[in-house]
N, C-alpha and C positions, 0 to 999 in steps of 0.2 A: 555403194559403187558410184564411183564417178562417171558420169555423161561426159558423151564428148561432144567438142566443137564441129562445129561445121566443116574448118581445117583439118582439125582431127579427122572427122571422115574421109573427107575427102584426100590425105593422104593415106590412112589408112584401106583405101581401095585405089592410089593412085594408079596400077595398071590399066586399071577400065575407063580413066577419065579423058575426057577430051584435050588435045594439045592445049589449049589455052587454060586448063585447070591445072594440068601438067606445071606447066610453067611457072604459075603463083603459087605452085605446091615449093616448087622448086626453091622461091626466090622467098619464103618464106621460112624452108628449114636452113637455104643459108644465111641469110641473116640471123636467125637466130645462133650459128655458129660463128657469125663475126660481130656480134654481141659479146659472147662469151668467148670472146678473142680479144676484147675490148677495141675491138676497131683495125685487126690486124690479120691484113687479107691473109697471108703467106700461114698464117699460124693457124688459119680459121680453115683453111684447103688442109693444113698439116693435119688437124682434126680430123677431119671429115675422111682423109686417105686412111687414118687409123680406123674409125669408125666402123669406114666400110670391110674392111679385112675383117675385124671383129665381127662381123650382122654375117657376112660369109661364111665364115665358122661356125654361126651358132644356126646357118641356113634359114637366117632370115633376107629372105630374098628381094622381096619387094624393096624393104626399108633399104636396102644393098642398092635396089635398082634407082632409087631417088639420087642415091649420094654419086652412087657413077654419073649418071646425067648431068648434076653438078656440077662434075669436076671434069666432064666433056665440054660443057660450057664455057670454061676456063681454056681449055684447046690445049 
C-alpha cells in the first residue's frame, strides 16, 4: 500500500484545513492540471469543469469541493 504525502493528506481532509492550506491545496491540484494541459490555462479550467461533474456523480464531494474553489478563483 502506498503512503501518502503530506499534500496528499492534506488534501485529502482538505475541508478541515485552515485557509492558508486551503489555498496551496488549491494551487497545487491546479497546477498539476495545467501541467497536463501542457501550459494551457483555457484547457486546464476545461479539465477541471469536466472533472468536477464527474467527482459529483460518483459523490465524491470533497475532491468536488477543491475543484469548485478553483474555478471560483478563476471568477
Amino acid at each position: 500500500m502506498k503512503r501518502k504525502t503530506g499534500i496528499e493528506r492534506q488534501i485529502a481532509n482538505y475541508i478541515n484545513q485552515e485557509e492558508e492550506v486551503k489555498e496551496m491545496c488549491r494551487d497545487y491540484v491546479f497546477n498539476t492540471y495545467l501541467s497536463r494541459s501542457s501550459g494551457d490555462y483555457k484547457e486546464a479550467l476545461d479539465h477541471i469543469l469536466g472533472d468536477m461533474y464527474l467527482l459529483e456523480s460518483m459523490e465524491e464531494y470533497e475532491s468536488c469541493l477543491i475543484l469548485k474553489e478553483i474555478l471560483k478563483d478563476f471568477g
